[in-house]
N, C-alpha and C positions, 0 to 999 in steps of 0.2 A: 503468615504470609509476609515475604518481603516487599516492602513497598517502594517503587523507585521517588526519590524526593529530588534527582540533579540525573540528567544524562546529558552528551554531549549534541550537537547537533545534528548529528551524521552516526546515532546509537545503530548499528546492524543486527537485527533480532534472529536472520535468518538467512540459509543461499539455499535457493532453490534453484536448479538446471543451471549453473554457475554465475547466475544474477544475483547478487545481496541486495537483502531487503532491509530497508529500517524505518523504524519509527518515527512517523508523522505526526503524530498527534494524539490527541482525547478530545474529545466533545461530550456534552453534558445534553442530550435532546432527546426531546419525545421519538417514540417509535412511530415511524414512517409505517402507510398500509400495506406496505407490500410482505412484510416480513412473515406473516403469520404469526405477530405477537397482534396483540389489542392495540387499536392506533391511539394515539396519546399519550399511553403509559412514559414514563420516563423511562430514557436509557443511557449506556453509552455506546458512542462510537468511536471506533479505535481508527486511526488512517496508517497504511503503512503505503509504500513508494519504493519503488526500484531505483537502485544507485546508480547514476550512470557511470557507463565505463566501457572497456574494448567489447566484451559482449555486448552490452546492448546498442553500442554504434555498428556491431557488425548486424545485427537485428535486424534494425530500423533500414539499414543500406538493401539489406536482402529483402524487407518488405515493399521498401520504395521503388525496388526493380520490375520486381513480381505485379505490381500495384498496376506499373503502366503496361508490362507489356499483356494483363489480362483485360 
């Protein structure tokens, strides 16, 4: 397996509905109870994050319309 040891800040792993997604992070933490592993065990968590850009300002614009006028 290749292991990443340097990625840039703004790494994109993915575009999903033409929003790119990248790579936030690692954490090193016990399992939360919600998961349906055993609470405590150690795990990792991965975090990823939507890039901003014209999709998702054009998103957020059409959420914030719909928001007020429902």
């Amino acid at each position: 397996m290749i292991a990443i040891t340097y990625a840039p800040s703004d790494l994109v792993v993915a575009i999903s509905d033409g929003i790119a997604i990248r790579f936030g992070g690692v954490e090193l933490q016990d399992v939360p109870n919600y998961v349906g592993a055993k609470a405590g065990e150690p795990s990792i968590h991965f975090h990823l994050s939507g890039v901003r850009g014209m999709e998702t300002a054009t998103r957020d614009a059409q959420f914030r319309r719909e928001w007020q006028i429902g």
